[in-house]
N, C-alpha and C positions, 0 to 999 in steps of 0.2 A: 504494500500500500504506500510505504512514503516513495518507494524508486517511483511507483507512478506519478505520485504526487512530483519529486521532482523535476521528470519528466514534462512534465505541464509546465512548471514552471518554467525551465531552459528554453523550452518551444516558445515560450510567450516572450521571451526576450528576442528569439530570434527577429523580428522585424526592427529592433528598437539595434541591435548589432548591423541590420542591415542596410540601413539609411544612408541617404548619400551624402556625402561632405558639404561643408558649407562652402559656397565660392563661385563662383561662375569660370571654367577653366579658360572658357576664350576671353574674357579679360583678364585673364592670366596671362594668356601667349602674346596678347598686343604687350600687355606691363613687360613680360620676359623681353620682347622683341627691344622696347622703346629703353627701357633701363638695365637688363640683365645683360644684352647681348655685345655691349663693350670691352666684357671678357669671358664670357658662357658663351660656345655655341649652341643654342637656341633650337636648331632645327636639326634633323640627322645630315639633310644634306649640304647644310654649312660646313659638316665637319671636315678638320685637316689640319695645319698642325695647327696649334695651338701657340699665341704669342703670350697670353696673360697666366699661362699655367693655370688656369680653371677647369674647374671637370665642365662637359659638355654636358647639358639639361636629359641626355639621356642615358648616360652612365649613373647619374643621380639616381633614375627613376629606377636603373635596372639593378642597385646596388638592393639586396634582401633586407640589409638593416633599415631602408627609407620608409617612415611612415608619416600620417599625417602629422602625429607629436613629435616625431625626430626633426621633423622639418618646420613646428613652428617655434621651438626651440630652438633651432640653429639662429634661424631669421630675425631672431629676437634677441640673440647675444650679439657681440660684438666680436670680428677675425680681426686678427693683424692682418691679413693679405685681404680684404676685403672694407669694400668703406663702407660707413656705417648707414647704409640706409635706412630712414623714416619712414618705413612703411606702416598705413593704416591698417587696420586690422581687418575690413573689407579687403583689402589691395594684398595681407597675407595668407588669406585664406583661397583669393583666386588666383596667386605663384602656386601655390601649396596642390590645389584643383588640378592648375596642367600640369605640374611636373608627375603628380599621380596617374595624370591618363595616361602617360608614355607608358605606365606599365604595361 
């Protein structure tokens, strides 16, 4: 009786696990395009060598450790190798959107 009961319960969470992110990803990819892409290649078919030593927006996506927390944490601290951008929290949430869709 309670594994059923647990059962129920897990099930019932599953929609609330499977929601979709906050963000809108293609104002992600204009923001990627317009500010990221000075040293992030942006697109697959941008790539080639690399002058700013930045990983490309699809090495990011395809690295297993990237989630939606890993990356609003990064976003949100400060790199030495990167400047510190101001971004809104609308505006981190849809960088956060595209790079998730390259998955």
């Amino acid at each position: 009786m309670i594994r059923f009961a647990l059962i129920i319960v897990l099930l019932g969470a599953l929609p609330a696990l499977a929601q979709a992110l906050p963000g809108d990803r293609y104002a992600g990819h204009t923001l990627a395009r317009d500010v990221c892409a000075a040293c992030h290649f942006i697109e697959s078919e941008d790539m080639g060598d690399s002058w700013a030593d930045a990983p490309a927006f699809q090495d990011v996506a395809d690295d297993p450790a990237i989630t939606a927390i890993s990356l609003r944490v990064f976003l949100g601290t400060w790199h030495q190798n990167m400047p510190n951008l101001m971004l809104s929290e609308a505006e981190t949430d849809d960088i956060i959107a595209f790079i998730l869709s390259l998955k």
